[in-house]
Each structure stands twice: as C-alpha cells, then as structure tokens.
N, C-alpha and C positions, 0 to 999 in steps of 0.2 A: 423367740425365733421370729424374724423377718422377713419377709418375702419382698426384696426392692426393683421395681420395676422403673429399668433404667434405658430408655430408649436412645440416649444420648449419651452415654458410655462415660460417663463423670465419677461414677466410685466407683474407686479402685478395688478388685476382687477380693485381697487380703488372702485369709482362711475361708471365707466364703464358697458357695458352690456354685458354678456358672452354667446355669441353662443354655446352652448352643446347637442341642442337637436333640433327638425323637430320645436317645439312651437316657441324659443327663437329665431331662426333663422326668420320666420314669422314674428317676432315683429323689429326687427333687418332691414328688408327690409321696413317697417312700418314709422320707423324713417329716414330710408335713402328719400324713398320718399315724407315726410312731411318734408324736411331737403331740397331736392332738387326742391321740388313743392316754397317753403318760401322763404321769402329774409332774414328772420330773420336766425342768427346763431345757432344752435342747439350745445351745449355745451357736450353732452352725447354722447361720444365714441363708437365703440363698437371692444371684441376682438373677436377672433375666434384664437382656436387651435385645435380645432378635425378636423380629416378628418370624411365624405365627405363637412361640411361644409365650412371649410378652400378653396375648390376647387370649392365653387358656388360665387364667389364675381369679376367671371375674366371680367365680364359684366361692368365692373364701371373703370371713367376716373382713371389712376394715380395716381393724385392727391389726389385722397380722400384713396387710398390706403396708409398705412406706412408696411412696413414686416419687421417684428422683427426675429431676428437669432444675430448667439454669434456672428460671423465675424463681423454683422454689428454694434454691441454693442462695440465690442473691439475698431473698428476702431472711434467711435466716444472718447473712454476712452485716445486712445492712436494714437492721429492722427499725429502725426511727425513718429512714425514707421510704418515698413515697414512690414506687416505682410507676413510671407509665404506663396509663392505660390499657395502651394499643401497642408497646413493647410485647412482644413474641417470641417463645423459648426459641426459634431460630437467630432473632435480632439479639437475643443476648451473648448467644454465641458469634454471631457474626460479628458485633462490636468487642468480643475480647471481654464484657464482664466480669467474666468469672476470675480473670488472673488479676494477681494484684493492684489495685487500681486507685489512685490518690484525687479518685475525685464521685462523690454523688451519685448515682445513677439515677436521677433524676431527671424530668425533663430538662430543669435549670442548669445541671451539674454534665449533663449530657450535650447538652446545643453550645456552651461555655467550653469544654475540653477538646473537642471535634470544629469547631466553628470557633473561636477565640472571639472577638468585641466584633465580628463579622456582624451576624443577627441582630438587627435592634426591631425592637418595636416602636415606631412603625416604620417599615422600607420605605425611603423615598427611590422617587422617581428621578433622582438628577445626576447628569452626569458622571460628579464622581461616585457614589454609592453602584450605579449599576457598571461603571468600572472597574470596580474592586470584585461585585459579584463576576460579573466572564472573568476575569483573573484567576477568583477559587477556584471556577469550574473546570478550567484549563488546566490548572495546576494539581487540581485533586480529583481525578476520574475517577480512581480506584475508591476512593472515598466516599464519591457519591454513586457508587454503584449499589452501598450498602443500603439496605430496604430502607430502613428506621429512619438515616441520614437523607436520604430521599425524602421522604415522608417529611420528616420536619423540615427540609429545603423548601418542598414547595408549602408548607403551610405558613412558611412565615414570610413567602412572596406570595402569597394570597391575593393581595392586594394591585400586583401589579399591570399595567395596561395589558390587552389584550395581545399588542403587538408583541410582547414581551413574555408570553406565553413558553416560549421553547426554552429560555432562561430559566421558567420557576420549575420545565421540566430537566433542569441540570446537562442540557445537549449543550455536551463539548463543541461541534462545530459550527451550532450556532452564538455559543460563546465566544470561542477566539473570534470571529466572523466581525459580531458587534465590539468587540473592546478593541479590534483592530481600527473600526469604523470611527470609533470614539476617540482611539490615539493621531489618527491623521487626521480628524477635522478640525485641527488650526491652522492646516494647510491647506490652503482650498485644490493645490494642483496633485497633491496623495487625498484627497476628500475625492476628488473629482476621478482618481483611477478605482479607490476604492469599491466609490461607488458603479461603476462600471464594470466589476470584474465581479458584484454581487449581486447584484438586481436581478439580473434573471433568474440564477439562484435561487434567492430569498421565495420570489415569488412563487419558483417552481416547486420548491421543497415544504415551505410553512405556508405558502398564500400570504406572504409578507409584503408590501410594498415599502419601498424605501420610504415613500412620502408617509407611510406609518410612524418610521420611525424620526422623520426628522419632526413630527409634529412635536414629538415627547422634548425636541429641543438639545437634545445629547448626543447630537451627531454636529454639533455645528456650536464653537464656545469663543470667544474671544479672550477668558479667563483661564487657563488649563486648568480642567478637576483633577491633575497630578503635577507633582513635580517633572519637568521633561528629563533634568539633568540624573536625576534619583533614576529612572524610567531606565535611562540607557547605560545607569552604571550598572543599574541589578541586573541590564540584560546583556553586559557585557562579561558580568561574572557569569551568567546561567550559561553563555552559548561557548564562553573559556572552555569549560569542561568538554563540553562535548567534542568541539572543535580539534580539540588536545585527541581525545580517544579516536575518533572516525582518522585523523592525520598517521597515529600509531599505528592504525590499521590499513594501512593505505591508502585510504579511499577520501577522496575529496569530501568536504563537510557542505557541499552546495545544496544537499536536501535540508539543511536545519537553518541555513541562512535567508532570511525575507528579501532582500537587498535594499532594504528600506530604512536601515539607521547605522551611523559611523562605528556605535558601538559595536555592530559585528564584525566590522573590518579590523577594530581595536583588538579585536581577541584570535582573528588569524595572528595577528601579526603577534603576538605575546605568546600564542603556542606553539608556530609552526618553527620547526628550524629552518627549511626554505618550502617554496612552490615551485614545482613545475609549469612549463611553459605553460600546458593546455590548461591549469587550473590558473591562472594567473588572468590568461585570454577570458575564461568565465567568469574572474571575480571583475575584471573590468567594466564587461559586460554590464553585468547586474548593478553593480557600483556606478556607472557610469556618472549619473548627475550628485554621487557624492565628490566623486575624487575628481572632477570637472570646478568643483568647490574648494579643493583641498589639496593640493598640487604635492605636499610636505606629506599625506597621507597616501599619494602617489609612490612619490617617490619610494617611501617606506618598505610599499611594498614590493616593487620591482626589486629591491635587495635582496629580494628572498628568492626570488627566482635563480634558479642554477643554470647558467647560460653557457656550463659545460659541454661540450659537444664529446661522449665517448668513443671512441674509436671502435672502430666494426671487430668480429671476434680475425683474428690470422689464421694463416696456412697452417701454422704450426698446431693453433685452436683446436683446429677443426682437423687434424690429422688423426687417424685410427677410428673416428666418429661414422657411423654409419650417415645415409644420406639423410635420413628421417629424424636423426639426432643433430645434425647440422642445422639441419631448416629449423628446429626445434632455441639453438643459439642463437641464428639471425632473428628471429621473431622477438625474443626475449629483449635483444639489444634494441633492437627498431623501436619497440611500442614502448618501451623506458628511452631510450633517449632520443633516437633521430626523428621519430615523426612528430614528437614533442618539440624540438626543437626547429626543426624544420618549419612546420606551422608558426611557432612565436616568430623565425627568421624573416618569415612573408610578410610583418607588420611590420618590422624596420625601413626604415625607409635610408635610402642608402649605404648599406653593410659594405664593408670591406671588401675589396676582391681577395684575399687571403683566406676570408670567411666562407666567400662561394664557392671558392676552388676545393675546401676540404670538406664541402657537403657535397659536392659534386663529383669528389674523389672518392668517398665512402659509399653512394650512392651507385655508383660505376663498380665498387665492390660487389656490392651485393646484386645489381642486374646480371652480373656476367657469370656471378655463382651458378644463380638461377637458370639462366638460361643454360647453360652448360648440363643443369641435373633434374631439369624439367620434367625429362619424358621419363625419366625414372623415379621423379615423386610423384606423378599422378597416375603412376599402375600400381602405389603403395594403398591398399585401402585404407590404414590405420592414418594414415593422414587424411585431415580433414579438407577438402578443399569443395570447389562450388555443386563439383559432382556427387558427393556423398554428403551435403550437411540433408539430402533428403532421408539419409538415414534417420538421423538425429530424431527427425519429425516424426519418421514412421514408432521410433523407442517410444515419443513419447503420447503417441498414441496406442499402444500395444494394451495398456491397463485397460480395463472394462470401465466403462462410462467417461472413458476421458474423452475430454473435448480440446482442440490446437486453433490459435490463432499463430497464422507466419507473417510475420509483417517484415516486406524486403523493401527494405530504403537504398532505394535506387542511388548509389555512389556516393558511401558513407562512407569518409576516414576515420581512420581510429582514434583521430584528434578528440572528434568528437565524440569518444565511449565516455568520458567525463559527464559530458552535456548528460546524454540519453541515460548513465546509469542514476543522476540525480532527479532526470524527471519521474524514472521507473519507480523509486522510494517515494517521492513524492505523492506520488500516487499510491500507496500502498504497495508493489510489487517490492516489496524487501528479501524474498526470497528468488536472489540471480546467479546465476553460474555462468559464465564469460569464459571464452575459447579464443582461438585466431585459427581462421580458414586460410588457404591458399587460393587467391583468385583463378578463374580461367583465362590466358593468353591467347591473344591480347584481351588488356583489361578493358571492355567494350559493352554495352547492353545485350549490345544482337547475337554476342556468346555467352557473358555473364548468368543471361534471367533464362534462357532455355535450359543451360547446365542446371543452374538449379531446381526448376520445376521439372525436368525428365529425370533428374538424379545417373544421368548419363553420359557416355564421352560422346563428342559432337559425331564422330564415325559410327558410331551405331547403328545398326540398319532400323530403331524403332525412335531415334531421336527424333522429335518435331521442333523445327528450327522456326514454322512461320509466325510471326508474332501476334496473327490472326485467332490462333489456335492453342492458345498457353491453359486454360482450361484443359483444352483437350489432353493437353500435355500432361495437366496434374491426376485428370481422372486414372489413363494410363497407369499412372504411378503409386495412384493410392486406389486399386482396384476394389478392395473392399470398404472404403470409406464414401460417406457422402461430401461431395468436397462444392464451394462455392467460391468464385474469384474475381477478383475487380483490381484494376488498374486506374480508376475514374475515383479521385478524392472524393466528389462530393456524393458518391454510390456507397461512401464504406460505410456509415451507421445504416444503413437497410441490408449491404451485405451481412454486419455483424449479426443482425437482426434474425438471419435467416436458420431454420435449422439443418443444421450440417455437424458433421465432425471434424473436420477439416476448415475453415476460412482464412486463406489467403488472399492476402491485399499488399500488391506491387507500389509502392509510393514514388512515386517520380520528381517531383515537383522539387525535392530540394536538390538531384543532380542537375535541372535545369537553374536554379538558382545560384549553384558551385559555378558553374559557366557563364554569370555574365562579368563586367570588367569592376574594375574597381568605383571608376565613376560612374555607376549603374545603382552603388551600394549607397544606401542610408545605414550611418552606423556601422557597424563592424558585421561580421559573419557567424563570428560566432554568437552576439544577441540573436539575428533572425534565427539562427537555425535553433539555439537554447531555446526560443519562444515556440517554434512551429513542434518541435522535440516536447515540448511539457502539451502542447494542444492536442496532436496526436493521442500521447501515452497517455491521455485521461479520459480518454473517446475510449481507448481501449479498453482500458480502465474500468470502464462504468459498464463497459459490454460483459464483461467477464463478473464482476458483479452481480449481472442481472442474471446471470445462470445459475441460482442454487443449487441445484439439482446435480449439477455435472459438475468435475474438477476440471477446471482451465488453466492449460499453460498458454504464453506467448513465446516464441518463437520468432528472434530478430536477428537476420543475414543481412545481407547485402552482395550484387555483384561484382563491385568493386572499389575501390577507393580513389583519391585524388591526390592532384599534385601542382604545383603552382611552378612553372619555367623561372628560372632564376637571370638571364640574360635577354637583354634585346637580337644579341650578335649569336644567337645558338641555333639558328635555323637549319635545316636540310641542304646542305649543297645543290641534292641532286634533285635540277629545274624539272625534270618528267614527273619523279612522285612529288616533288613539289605543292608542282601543277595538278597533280593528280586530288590534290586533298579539296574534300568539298565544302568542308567547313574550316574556319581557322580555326578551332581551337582541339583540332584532331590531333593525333599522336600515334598511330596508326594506321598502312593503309592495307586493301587487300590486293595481293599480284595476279592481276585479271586480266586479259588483251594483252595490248601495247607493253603492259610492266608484266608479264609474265619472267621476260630474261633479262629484266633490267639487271646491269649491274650495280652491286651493294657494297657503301664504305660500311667496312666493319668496326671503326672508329666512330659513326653517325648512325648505324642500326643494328638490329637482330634482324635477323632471315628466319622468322619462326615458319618450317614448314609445316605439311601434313604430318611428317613423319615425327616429329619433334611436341606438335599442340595436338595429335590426332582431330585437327578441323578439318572443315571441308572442303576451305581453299588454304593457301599458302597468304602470308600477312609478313608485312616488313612494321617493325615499333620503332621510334624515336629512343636512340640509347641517352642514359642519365637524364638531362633535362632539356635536351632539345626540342623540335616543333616543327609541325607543317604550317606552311600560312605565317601569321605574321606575333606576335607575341604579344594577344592582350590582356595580359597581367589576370585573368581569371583562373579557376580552377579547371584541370584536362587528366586525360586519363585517356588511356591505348599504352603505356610504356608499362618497363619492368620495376620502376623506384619500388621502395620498401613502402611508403605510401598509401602506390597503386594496386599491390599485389598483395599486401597484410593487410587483413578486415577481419573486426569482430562478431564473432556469433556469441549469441547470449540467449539463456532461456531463463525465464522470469514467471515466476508466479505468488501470489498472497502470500505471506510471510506467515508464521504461525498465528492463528487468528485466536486473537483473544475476545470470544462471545461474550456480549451483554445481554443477562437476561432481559429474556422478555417483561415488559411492564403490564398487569392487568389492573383496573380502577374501574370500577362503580361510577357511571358517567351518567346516572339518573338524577333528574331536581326534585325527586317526590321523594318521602321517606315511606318505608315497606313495611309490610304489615308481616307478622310471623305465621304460619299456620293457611295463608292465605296464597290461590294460584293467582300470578299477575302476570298483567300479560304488555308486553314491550318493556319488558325491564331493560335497561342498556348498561354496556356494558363496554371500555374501551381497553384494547391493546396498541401497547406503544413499542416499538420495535427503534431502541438507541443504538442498534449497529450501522456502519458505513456499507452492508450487504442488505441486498435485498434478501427475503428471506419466505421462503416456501409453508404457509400455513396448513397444516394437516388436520387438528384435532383442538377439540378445549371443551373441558368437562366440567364442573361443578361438584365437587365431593357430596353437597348438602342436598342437592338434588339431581338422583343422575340419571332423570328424564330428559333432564335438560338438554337444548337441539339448539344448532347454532350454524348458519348459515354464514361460511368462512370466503375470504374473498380467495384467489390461489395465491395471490401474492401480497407482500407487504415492502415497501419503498423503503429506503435507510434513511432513519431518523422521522419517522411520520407514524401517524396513527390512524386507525380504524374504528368506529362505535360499531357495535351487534347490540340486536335486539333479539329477544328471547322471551317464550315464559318462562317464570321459574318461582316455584311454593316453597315458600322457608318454614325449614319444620320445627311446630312450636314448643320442642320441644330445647331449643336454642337459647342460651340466658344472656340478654343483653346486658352491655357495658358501657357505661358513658354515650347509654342513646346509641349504641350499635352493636352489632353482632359480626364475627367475623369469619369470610367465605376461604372456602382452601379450592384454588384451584388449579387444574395441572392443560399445561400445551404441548402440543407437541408440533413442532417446525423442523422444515430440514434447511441447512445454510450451507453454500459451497458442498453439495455432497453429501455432507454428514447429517446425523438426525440427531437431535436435542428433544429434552423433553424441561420446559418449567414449573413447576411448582412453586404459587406464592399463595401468603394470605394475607386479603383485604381487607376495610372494612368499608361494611354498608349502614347507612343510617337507618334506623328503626322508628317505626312511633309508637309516644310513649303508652305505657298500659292505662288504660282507664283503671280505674281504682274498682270499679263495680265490679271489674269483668274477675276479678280473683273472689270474687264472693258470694258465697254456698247458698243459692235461694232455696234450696231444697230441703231446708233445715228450720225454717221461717216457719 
C-alpha cells in the first residue's frame, strides 16, 4: 500500500482511493490502519492532492509515502539527463515536459528546442544579432512569458550593455521599439522620424537615451545586418493574413499597417477584393511618400476602390416601415456608401456634372425625408440622437466603480470613423461598439454641444444654452456624479488627471480645421486629422491606464458632421439672408429682426421652425448643397445632408486584458547567509504589462516577518528595488550556491485584483567546511 501525495494531479486515480474531502480522508486512515494492524497486503492505494489533506499524512514512515511532482516524473522518463538546477515542478509543467517530448530536457536540449541556433555563446553586440533578438521577442511573448524561458533569456544576455537592459528583460515594446530603430537606420529621413517619435519615450520609460544606443553603433549601418528584400517579403506574407481576416470582418486593417514599407500595401492589394472610399483616402495618407515613388502601385490600388454610388432606399423601400425603421435604412445606406463616396468625390478634381447632379439628387432625398419627419423622430426616445446619447453615459456609468471619459469631437463625419476606429486599437481600446446618432437641427455648435451636455430639447425650461455655462450644464445632468470639463486642449491631461467620475472634454480644434480652404491645407485632411486622431486617443489612452483601480470606459460623440458644397453657382438667391450670414462658410441662419418674415424658396431651404426643431428661435438651412457667402471649397455644416446629420457614437474600452505576471528577482550583489537576519536585502519587481498597476502586498513564504515598504503604483513596463530584512531559515538546503524563495503579490490592475506567486533564486555563501563539524565530541 501507498499513500501518493500528488499535488499536481498527474496519476491518474485508477482503482485507487482519492482523498478530497474530511469523509474520504477518515476512510483513507481506516485502511492504512487495517493495512498496518495485518500482515496481509492491502492492494488499494490511496492519492491525495488537495491541501489541507495532502499536509495530514507527515505522521507515517517513508516508506509507505511515494510524492508525485513533474521533476520526479521527468527524472524517471529521462534518467541519463541531467535536468536543471533551477528548473521548478511549476516550469516543468509550464514548458509542457511531461508530454511526449523529442528532445533533452536539459539545459542544452531545452534553450536548442524553444530558442533554435538563436542563443550562442557569446551575444554580440551588433546590429544583426540584436535584430534578430527584438524580432524573438516580438514574435514570441507567449513564450517568453514562461519563468524558466525568461530565466535562461536573460542569462544568456548577461552580457549585454546597460542600455540594452529591457531586451535581456524580454519587453516586447521595447523590442519592437529598437528592431524598428535598427530597420530604418539606413535611411537617415525614417532614422530621423524614428528617432523623434522615441526619445521622449525611451527616456521616460527606461531612462534610455537615444545617444545610448547610437554609441552601441546599431542604429546607424551602411551595410544592412539583414536582408531588406527577405525583410519585406516575410512581412508581406505576415501582414497578408491579417489584412485578409480584419477586411472579412469589415473593418479596415489600418491598426496593423506601420505605413512604412511597400510590402504592406503589397498585401492590401493581394487580399482585398475592393476598398472603399474612406479606407483608400487613409491608405493614401499613410502611404503617401511610398506611392508618391510608385505611381503603378497607385494606380493599383485605386482599382480597388468601388466608385459606385448606391442609390438612396425608394418610396416603395420605405413603405409600411415605421419612421424609426426608415431612419434606421437611410443610415445604413449613408455610412456604407454615400458619405464614403461623397468624401473620396471632394478629392477629385473636376468630376463630371452628371456625377454632381446624382449626389446632389440623392442628397435632396434624403434632407427632405428628414425634414418632413423630424419632429417625429426626436420625440422617439429609442432613437438615438444628440439629446439622449447623455443616456448612453449615464448606463455606463450606472456599475459601481466605474469611471467615463466623453470625449465630443466637435464636427466629426463619419468619414472619418475609419481614422478614429484605427487609432482606438492602436492604442489598445480593441473592445468598441459603434452606433449613429441623429444630429440636432440645425447642424450647428450653439445647438449641437448644449443638446448633448443637457441630455435635453432646446424648449426645455431647465436647458442651459449659454456656452459660459456647459459644466454647469453637465453637473445638472449628472447630479450624482462628480463630473470635470474642459474645452481648452492644452487643460485635458490635468483635466484627465483629476478625480472625478465623469470627465468630459469638448475637442474643437479639428472642426475649426474642417473650415479652412483647400489652399490653407498641407497634405490632404485626412493625414492631419489620422494624425491629431492617434495623438489624442493615446493621451486617452494612457489616462485610462493610469486608473487601476476603476474600470474606464470612453465615450466618443460628436455634435455634428460635415459637408463640402459641390458648386461655385449654388449660392442663396435671397440677397437679405445672404447678407445676413456672418461668416462664409455658414449654412444656416437664424430668423431674427428683419428675417423674421422673410420669405423662403423651398427649392433653396428648410424653414426649420420652433414647432418643427423645438428650438428657441426659428432657423432657415441651406437645402442639398448650397451656401451663404461665397464657396470656399472647405468643410461647413448648418444643413440637412446625410453627412451633416449621421454621426458616430462609439464606446470603447481595453479589450480583454491579457495579464503579465508579475516579475520578482533578487536585486542584491552580496551573496546571503542562511540562518542569519540581514538587513537591506533588495529585492526588484518588474511589472511587463502596458497598465499601470496598483501594488498592495508581497510576502516571503521563508520568512513571514518580512515588511516591505510598497510604492502605490507601479508604471508599465518599469521596475522598482525594496529593501527589506529578511533571515533565511537554516534549515534551507542549497543548490548550485542558491536556495530558492517562494513568493506571493498581490496588485490590482483595471479593477481587478491578482495575486502572484513565483519562485526565485537567491545566491548563498558557501558553507565553510568547519561549520558542519561536531567539536563537542573532540
């Protein structure tokens, strides 16, 4: 009879008896002593794997014990090897040992299967070798997330410069970071953006200076340490795939593309069946100084684009459809093809008059619908529009501990949800959910941004219209929340900063940008705004991050959309509102004074009254795509286009987070004495997640005196040394000059609480020969 103590659940029960429980354990002692009372053999095993039962069996000889663990399994699979030292029954399970394995589990048979002709002894320092290292790391996170694989990574860059430190600690972002660095510096004008878009960076996160790393001489080659052509065919196969899947899905492939090599444009073009306008307009964008090079790789891709114009849904469509279900059909047609198409149409540079008159005749569809069933879809609550997306905020603030940011980008078309949904992944926000509001009429700030911060119709007797007052506006609204709000770009990182449950930030600057003329523009519209869209959403980004503690969602509206006049000859007949507009690039005015009873061609406007917009004055819009003033070819908004009136809401938060344990290492240079209290023993954790992450606790199994003075927070991708006493009890048996510590963390990240458990090793000094020897016997 044996009694197998299996903490690690590796044999299988059989006929055996399985200790699980206070009963089974009873019977279990039942047979041992009718097993030890007999001379007969009792044939009936029994295991134990749970604790506390696993720790009542310490009573009984040896003998009748067997203890099961992966070490002790391996070593009987594989008894001529020489297993490693500092291999841990966790690392053997964690690398998969135990199942059939055609290779050593030796150091040599282990760094060779996992690592391939990667590792030599010794690492250099030159460009290609530390190429190929960021390469692994990027490529195998999962891999080197493994203790052991860890372990032997950094022990066999032991050697390398200081600067070069966050390498030997297997940090993915500083790996792609540098092999990027490494791949553009044979071009000194990607060397030179490289380096500008990482330095602050470097230095803020590692204490890295660039000048660190160019001394090492691998940022700057005349010789490539790889092949380029090799370079951009593997990574034109790598990004095929993707490219192919994210396209099946819908969704533009713009978060996995650098804009930095032909081969990525090689594999739109190879997976996509066609692109749409707006993704076409971004790949331009990003591509810009390739396909500036490459006219034949231009053209290529312009093929793909479907320059179909679909026809708006008919009378007949939309017959027996409620109104709710109507707006529900224009919506779907708009943001699939007309405002897609409409935006690619504004880059052409003299389109057909056959081509304007049938956006202009689809457009003239859909205002007159609208205007026609206005006042009956914004007494629908289930329809979204500027007045209830403050629900939306209040749901998702309803959970306990949650925290909102709203960030309203002041006259954003749906053109650009492409842009904004590729910065949001880029960033990490991979978990989005995307809507379309109905704007407020007219589409304007001075009704847009108060609808949505009062969550009200403008007739309301508690709406606050003045723009003095939009704080005031939101507290109103969110009466039980603490709320904080800024309109002032350069206020939003201290707004973010602040604690509230609520932070709202008005973004204006890029509908002031929509509004100037063409010869105003460097580049195209859609790079600036792709650029100011990823600068933003990582400001965000980093904000929501820094809140472990609380779940953060963002919350992105807008008050309205844009629209670009498609004639010079489409102006207002009538010289009073004309005259009356104070800016040119209006499209709405309001019927005040003198224009109280002007009369209105119904062929050149809407007469949106009170009774009609429940505003607080009466408003005349520019129908289709006419204008007050004079037409200078920028972007405007006050009318009814599909454009101006369809805008996307989207709510975005971290995607399911996949935690990196925490790393703890022995960060002392003296080796330790057993049995002996020391005092400032150090001791470092390293925290490889992109979150910052909330420190709460860290224990010592071997001594659990031990006090440790935790910082509250810990940065992503950075570390921290603790100093500490701590008496290692000598009753501890070293191994290759060390002994090794178990210890356990506990952090909370986004919210949630973790707890780690690892074990280290610490260096020992060796035993004096004397100290084992009996003087008392002399």
């Amino acid at each position: 009879m044996k009694i197998h103590l299996d903490p690690f659940s590796l044999q299988p029960a059989s006929d055996a008896l399985e200790v699980a429980d206070d009963a089974s354990y009873v019977v279990a002692r039942c047979l041992l002593l009718d097993f030890m009372r007999s001379t007969e053999q009792s044939n009936r095993d029994v295991i134990v794997r749970q604790k506390p039962w696993i720790e009542w069996f310490g009573d009984l000889p040896q003998s009748l014990i067997a203890r099961v663990s992966p070490l002790a399994l391996l070593r009987q699979r594989h008894p001529n090897v020489t297993l490693p030292v500092d291999l841990t029954e966790y690392d053997a399970q964690e690398l998969n040992l135990l199942i059939d394995i055609d290779f050593e589990p030796s150091v040599a048979g282990i760094t060779k299967h996992f690592f391939g002709k990667l590792l030599k002894q010794p690492v250099n320092s030159d460009a290609s070798t530390i190429y190929a290292l960021t390469r692994f790391v990027v490529q195998n996170p999962t891999l080197l997330n493994k203790r052991y694989l860890r372990q032997l990574w950094g022990q066999y860059l032991e050697q390398l410069p200081s600067a070069l430190e966050p390498l030997r600690m297997a940090d993915a972002a500083f790996a792609k970071a540098l092999g990027d660095g490494i791949y553009f510096g044979g071009n000194a004008e990607l060397a030179s953006d490289w380096e500008h878009d990482n330095a602050v960076w470097l230095k803020r996160v590692y204490q890295i200076q660039i000048a660190d790393l160019q001394q090492l001489k691998i940022l700057s080659w005349t010789k490539r340490p790889f092949k380029l052509i090799d370079a951009e065919s593997v990574l034109e196969k790598k990004v095929k795939h993707h490219v192919k899947a994210e396209l099946e899905k819908g969704t533009p492939p713009l978060e996995i593309l650098s804009g930095h090599y032909s081969g990525e444009l090689q594999a739109v073009l190879s997976a996509a069946a066609k692109v749409d306008a707006a993704l076409l307009s971004a790949l331009e964008a990003r591509y810009a100084d390739i396909i500036a090079n490459d006219p034949q790789l231009h053209r290529q891709l312009q093929t793909l684009v479907n320059t179909e114009l679909v026809a708006p849904p008919t009378k007949q469509d939309l017959t027996g459809l409620p109104v709710s279900e109507q707006l529900r059909v224009w919506q779907k047609w708009a943001t699939a093809s007309f405002i897609p198409y409409k935006f690619w149409l504004d880059q052409v540079k003299l389109p057909a008059t056959e081509v304007l008159d049938k956006v202009e005749k689809f457009s003239n569809q859909y205002g007159d619908w609208l205007f026609t069933n206005y006042s009956t879809l914004i007494d629908d609550e289930r329809i979204l529009t500027n007045s209830n997306v403050r629900q939306r905020a209040q749901q998702l603030l309803s959970s306990p501990g949650s925290r909102l940011i709203w960030l309203i980008i002041d006259g954003l078309p749906d053109a650009y949800t492409a842009l904004l949904m590729a910065a949001l992944k880029k960033h990490g926000l991979n978990k989005i959910e995307a809507e379309y509001a109905l704007t407020a009429l007219p589409t304007i700030t001075a009704i847009g941004i108060p609808a949505l911060l009062n969550g009200l119709r403008p007739d309301a007797s508690s709406f606050i219209s003045d723009s003095k007052k939009r704080k005031e506006a939101l507290v109103q609204a969110f009466p039980n929340q603490k709320v904080v709000f800024s309109n002032l770009t350069g206020n939003f990182a201290e707004t973010l900063d602040a604690d509230a449950d609520l932070c709202c930030l008005h973004w204006r600057e890029l509908d002031t940008y929509q509004h100037r003329e063409d010869n105003e523009i460097e580049g195209t519209r859609a790079d600036y705004i792709g650029h100011e869209l990823d600068k933003r959403i990582g400001l965000l980004a980093a904000a929501m991050r820094a809140n472990p503690d609380r779940r953060t969602r963002l919350l992105i509206s807008t008050d309205h959309g844009a629209t670009r006049c498609l004639r010079n000859e489409s102006g207002i007949s009538n010289k009073k509102i004309r005259e009356a507009a104070a800016e040119s690039h209006e499209r709405c005015i309001k019927l005040v004074g003198k224009l109280e009873h002007e009369h209105l061609d119904a062929e050149e406007t809407y007469h949106l009254t009170k009774a009609i917009t429940h505003n607080q004055d009466d408003w005349v819009a520019a129908r289709g795509y006419r204008y007050f003033g004079r037409n200078d070819h920028g972007y405007r908004h006050g009318g009814l286009s599909p454009e101006e009136t369809i805008v996307p809401v989207l709510v975005a938060e971290m995607g399911v987070i996949t935690v990196k344990e925490l790393v703890i290492s022995y960060f002392g240079k003296k080796e330790l004495e057993l049995g002996k209290t020391l005092k400032e023993v150090q001791f470092r954790i390293y925290n490889p997640n992109d979150f910052i992450v909330e420190l709460r606790a860290l224990s010592i199994a071997e001594d659990s005196k031990t006090e440790f003075v935790l910082p509250t927070q810990l940065a992503p991708n950075s570390s921290v040394t603790l100093k500490t006493r701590l008496k290692l009890p000598s009753s501890l048996r070293p191994q290759d000059k060390s002994v090794s510590l178990t210890a356990s963390l506990e952090y909370v990240l986004q919210g949630d609480s973790h707890t780690a458990q690892a074990s280290f090793p610490v260096p020992i000094q060796q035993a004096n020969e004397l100290d084992d020897f009996d003087f008392d016997n002399l």
